[in-house]
N, C-alpha and C positions, 0 to 999 in steps of 0.2 A: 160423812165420815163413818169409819165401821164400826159399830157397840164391840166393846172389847169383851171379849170372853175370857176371864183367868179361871181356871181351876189347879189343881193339886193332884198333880202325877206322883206316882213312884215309880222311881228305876226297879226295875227289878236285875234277882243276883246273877241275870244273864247278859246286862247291857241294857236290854229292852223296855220302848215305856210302848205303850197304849195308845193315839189319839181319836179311836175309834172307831167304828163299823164304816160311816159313811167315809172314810177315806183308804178302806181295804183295797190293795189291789194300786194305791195310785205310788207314781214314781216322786219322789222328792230332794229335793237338795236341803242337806243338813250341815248350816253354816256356824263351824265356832266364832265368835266374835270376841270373844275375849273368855277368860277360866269363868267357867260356868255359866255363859250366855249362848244358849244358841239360837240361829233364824232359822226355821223351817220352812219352806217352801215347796209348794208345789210345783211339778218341772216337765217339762215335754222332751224325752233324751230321743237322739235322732243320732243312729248308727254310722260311725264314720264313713262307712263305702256309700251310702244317701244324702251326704251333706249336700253333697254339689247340686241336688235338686232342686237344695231351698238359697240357689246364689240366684242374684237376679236375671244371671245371662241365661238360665234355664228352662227362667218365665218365658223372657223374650223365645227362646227357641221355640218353647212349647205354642206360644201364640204364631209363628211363624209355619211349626210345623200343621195346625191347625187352619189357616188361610190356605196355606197352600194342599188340605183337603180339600175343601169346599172348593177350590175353583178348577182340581182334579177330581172329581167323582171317581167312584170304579166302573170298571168297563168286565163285560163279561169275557170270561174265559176259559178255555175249556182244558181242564188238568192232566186229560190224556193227550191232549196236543203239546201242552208244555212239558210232558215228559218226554217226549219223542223228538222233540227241537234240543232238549238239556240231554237227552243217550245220543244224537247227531253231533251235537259240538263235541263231547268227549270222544266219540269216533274220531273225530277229525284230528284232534288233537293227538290221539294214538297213533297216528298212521305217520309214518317219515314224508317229513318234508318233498320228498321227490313225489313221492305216490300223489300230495294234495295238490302237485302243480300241473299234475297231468291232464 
């Protein structure tokens, strides 16, 4: 069980109390429970456009995507060859269908 720590805050005339140095900087939820009880908690806030990382279908992706590393390694390749195969397809692409069936 945890040794309780009570001591004796003051509001001050800004709203604000104190809990001290070692918890500068951390995120907290500050719960009214009833007129003049609050729970303070420490909190890990995670950005609504991130939640989805921490659903479990994510894991699964993420280990799925990681398997199917390892059993594709990378293979060499040469990025002035891949640029010249990607300036060909959009050639192609530009030219009227007559021209590419010729």
């Amino acid at each position: 069980m945890l040794e309780q720590n009570i001591s004796v805050k003051v509001i001050g005339s800004n709203g604000q109390i104190s809990l001290g140095k070692q918890f500068a900087g951390q995120q907290v939820l500050v719960e009214q429970q009833e007129e003049g009880v609050w729970l303070i908690r420490t909190a890990e806030v995670i950005p609504r456009n991130e939640l989805w990382l921490h659903k479990p279908i994510a894991g699964r992706d993420l280990i799925n995507a990681m398997n199917w590393a390892k059993k594709n390694p990378p293979s060499f390749s040469d990025p002035i060859d891949l640029i010249k195969k990607l300036e060909n397809v959009q050639k192609n692409k530009r030219k009227p269908s007559s021209a590419r069936s010729k």
